[in-house]
N, C-alpha and C positions, 0 to 999 in steps of 0.2 A: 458466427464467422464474420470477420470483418470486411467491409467491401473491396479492401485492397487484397485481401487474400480470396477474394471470391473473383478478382478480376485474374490472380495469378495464375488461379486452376485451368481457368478457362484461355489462358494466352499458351499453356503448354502444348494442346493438342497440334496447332498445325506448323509447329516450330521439330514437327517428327518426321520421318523420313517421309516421301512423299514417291508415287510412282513417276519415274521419267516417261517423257515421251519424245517420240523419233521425226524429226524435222529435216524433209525433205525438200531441198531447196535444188528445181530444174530452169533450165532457160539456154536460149542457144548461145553459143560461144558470143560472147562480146556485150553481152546484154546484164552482166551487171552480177551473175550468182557468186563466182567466188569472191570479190571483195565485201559484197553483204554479207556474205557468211561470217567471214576473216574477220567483220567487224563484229556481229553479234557474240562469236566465241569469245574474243578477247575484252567483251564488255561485261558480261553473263559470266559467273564462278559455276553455276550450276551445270553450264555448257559444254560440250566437249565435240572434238570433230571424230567423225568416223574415223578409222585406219582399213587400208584393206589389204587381204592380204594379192601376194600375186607370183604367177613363175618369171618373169625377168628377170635379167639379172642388176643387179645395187648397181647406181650411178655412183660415181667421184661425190662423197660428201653423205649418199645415204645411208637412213638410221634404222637398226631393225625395230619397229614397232611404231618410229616418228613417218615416216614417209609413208612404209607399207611392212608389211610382216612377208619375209621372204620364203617364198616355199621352192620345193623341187615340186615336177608336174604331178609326180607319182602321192608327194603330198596332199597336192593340192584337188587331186581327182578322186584320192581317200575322203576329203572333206564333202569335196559333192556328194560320194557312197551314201556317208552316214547323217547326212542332209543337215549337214553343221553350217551351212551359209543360208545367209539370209538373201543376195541373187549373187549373180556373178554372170559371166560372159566370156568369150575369147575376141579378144582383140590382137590384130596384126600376128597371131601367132603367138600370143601369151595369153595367158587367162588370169583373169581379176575379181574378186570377189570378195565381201563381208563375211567376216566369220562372225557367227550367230553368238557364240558364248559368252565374249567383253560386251556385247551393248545389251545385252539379255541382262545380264551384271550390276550394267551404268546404270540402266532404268530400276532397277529393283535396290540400289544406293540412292535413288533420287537425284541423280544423273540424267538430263535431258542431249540426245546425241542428237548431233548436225549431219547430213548428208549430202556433199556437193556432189548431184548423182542425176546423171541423164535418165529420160523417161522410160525406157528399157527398167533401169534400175530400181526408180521407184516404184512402177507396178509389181515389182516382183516381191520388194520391203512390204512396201502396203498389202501385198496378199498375205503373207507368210506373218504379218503384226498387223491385226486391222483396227483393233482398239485405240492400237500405241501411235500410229502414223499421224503425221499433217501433213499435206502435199503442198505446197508454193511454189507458182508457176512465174519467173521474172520475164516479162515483155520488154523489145525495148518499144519508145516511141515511135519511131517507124524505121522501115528497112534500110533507107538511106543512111539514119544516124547509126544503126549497125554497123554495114558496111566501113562507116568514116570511124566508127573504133577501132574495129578490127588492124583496119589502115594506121590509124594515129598507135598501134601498139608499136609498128615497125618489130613484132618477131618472128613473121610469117612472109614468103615469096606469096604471091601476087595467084601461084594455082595452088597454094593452100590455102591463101584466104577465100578461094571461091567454092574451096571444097568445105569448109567452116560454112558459110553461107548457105551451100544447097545442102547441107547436113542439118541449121538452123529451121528451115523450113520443113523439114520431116519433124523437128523435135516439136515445134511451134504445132502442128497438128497436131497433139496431145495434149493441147490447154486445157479441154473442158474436162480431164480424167483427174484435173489438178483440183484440193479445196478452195484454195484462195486464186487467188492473179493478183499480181504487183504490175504493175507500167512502171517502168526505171526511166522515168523525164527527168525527174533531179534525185540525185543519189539519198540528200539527207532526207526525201520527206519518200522517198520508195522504204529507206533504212526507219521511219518512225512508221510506216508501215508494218513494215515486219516485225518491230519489237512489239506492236499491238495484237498481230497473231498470236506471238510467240507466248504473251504475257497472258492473251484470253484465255490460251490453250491449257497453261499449267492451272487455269479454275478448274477446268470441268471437274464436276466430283469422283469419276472414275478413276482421275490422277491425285486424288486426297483421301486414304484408305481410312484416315482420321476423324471424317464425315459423320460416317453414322453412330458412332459410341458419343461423338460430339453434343449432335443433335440430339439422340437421347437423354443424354445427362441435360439437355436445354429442357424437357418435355417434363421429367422427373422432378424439376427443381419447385 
C-alpha cells in the first residue's frame, strides 16, 4: 500500500458524523450571552441555536420554528405529560420550553446546539443530557459596567432595568453550578474564550464515536 493511500484511510475516520453536544450559554441580562452566542452561531456551520417552543401568542413578523414553535396550552402541557422537553417553565402566564426531539436529532447528525438559557434552564438541560451539556457562565466586569449597559441599551424604563439587575444577582449566584466562567471585560477576547471551550469540547472522545475502531486499526497495523 502506498503511503498516500495509507494516509487516506486513516483521514476518513474523523471526517464521519460526530456526536453533538449542547452549549449552554447563562449570564445576567447585559453581561454579554446573546451577542456571544449570535456570534458563535453565525461563525460555526456545525452550530445551531436552540428554538423553543411556547403558548403566546406570534408577534407582527414571527416565524413558526425561526423565533419559537407555537403551541396551544393543551399542546404544550401534552409535551410536559410525555416528558418530550428538555426544561421549561411559566413565565408571565405563558409557558416556554425545549422540545427534547430536534436537538436529540441535531446531536446524533453532528449538530452542536446553542442555548441562550437562564440558570433555571440549564440545570434542568444538564440533568436530563449530562454527558451532552457544557455550562458557560458570562460575568460582567463589575456591577457598575452592568448597570451602564443595561442604561446605554435605552430599551428599558429605569424600574425594569432595576428589575433586570436584582433578577442579575439571583442568576449570578449560580456561577459555581456552571463549567466554565467567562469575565466579559472585552468582547473579542471573552468571544476567543468561548470558541476555545467550544473547540475543546467537540475533542473529548465521548463526542467522536470514530475513536475506538480508529485506534484500533492504529494497534493492528
Amino acid at each position: 500500500m502506498s503511503s498516500e493511500a495509507h494516509v487516506e484511510d486513516h483521514a476518513k475516520p474523523w471526517e464521519t458524523v460526530r456526536r453533538g453536544l449542547l452549549l449552554l450559554v447563562s449570564s445576567p441580562a447585559g453581561a454579554g450571552k446573546t451577542s456571544l452566542s449570535r456570534r458563535l452561531v453565525a461563525d460555526y456551520s456545525d452550530m445551531i441555536l436552540s428554538i423553543s417552543a411556547t403558548t403566546r401568542d406570534p408577534r407582527p413578523g414571527d416565524q413558526e420554528g425561526r423565533e419559537y414553535f407555537f403551541k396551544t396550552r393543551a399542546e404544550f402541557e401534552a409535551l410536559i405529560a410525555a416528558d418530550a422537553l428538555l426544561e421549561w417553565a411559566e413565565i408571565n402566564g405563558n409557558l416556554y420550553g425545549t422540545p427534547k426531539g430536534p436537538v436529540v436529532a441535531a446531536m446524533e447528525a453532528g449538530k452542536d446546539v446553542l442555548f441562550d438559557i437562564d440558570w433555571q434552564g440549564a440545570h434542568q438541560v444538564a440533568k436530563n443530557q449530562p454527558n451532552d451539556s457544557v455550562r458557560v457562565f458570562i460575568l460582567p466586569p463589575s456591577w457598575t459596567d452592568l448597570a451602564r449597559r443595561l442604561h446605554a441599551r435605552a430599551q428599558d424604563s429605569e424600574a425594569v432595568i432595576e428589575q433586570r439587575l436584582e433578577l442579575g444577582k439571583r442568576e449570578i449566584d449560580h456561577w459555581a453550578e456552571y463549567d466554565y466562567v467567562i469575565v466579559n471585560k472585552d468582547f473579542d477576547r471573552a468571544y476567543a474564550d468561548l470558541i476555545h471551550i467550544y473547540r475543546s469540547e467537540r475533542m473529548k472522545p465521548g463526542r467522536n464515536p470514530w475513536l475506538p475502531d480508529f485506534v484500533q486499526g492504529l494497534a493492528e497495523e
